[in-house]
C-alpha positions in Angstrom: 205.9 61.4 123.8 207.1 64.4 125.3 208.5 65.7 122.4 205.7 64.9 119.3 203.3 67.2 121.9 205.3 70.1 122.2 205.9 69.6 118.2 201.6 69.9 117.6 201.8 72.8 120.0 204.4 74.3 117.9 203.2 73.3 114.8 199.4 74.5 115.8 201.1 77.7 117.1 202.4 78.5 113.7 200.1 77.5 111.4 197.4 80.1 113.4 200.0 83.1 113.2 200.6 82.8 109.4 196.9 83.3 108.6 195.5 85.8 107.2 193.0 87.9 110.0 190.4 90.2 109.1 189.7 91.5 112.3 193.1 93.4 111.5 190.9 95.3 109.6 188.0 96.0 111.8 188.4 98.3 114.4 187.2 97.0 117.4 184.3 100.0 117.8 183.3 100.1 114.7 183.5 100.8 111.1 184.5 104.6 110.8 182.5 107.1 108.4 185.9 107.6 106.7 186.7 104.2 105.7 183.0 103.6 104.4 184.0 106.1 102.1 187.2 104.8 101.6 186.1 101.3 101.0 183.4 101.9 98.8 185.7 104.3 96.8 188.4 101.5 96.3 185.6 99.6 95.3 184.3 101.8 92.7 187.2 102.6 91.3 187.8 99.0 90.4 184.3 98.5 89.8 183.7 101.1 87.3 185.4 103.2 84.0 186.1 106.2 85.2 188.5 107.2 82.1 185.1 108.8 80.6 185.6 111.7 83.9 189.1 112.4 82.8 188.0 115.4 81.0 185.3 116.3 82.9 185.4 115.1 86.8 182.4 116.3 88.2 180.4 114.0 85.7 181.0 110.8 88.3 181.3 111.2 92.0 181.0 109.7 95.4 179.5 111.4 98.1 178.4 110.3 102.0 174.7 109.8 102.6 172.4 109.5 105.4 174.0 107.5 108.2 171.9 105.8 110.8 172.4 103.8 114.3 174.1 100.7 112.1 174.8 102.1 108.5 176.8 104.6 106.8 175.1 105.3 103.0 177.3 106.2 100.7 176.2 107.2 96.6 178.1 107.1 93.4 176.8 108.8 90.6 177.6 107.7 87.5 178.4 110.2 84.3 174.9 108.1 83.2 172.9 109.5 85.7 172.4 106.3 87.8 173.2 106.5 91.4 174.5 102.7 93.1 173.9 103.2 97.1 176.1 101.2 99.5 174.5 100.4 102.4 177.6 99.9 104.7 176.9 97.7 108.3 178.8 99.7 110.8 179.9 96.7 112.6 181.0 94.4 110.2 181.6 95.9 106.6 178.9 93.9 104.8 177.7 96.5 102.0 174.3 96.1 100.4 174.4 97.5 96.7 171.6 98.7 94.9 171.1 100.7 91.4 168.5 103.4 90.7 168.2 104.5 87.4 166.3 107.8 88.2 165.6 108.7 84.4 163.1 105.2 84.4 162.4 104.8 88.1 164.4 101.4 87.9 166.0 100.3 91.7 168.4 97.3 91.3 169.7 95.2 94.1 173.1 94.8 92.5 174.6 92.3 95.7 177.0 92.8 98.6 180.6 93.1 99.2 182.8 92.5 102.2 184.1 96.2 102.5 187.3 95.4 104.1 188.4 93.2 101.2 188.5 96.9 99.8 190.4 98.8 103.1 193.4 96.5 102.2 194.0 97.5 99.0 
């Protein structure tokens, strides 16, 4: 009996440290301004063709926004003219995207992302 309980323990023991952990990931205080940026930029750069810049870089960008008590902005401009805002949660990583076509006053809520799906990369 002795011995099929200390094999559940061990069993249980390594099944939880071969799992993948996201909180890895997070720092304990907090999503940092720099890996926003860094996130969203992975993300954009798997997102979006950014051949069309090749020539001609400053035709896309990404930039840091406003940041408030719980969310970093961060804006890519697009060699369209449309700016996608990432509302990044300081505390978590959950990103709110959303579109604005400027040229036809047109705001989009494009959906979230898990930023730190990105910071691994």
């Amino acid at each position: 009996m002795k011995y099929i309980a200390l094999s559940l323990v061990c069993a249980a023991v390594l099944f939880c440290s071969c799992r993948e952990n996201k909180s890895e990931l997070a720092p304990s205080a907090g999503l940092t301004a720099e890996k926003a940026y860094e996130g969203v930029s992975n993300y954009c750069h798997s997102a979006y063709d950014w051949s069309v810049a090749e020539d001609n870089p400053s035709i896309m960008n990404l930039e840091m926004g406003e940041e408030t008590d719980s969310t970093y902005l961060v804006v890519f401009r697009s060699y369209t003219g449309a700016l996608v805002r990432f509302y990044v949660d300081k505390s978590n990583g959950a990103t709110r995207i959303v579109e604005y076509v400027p040229a036809l006053n047109i705001e989009d809520e494009a959906g979230t992302i898990d930023l730190f799906e990105y910071l691994a990369k």
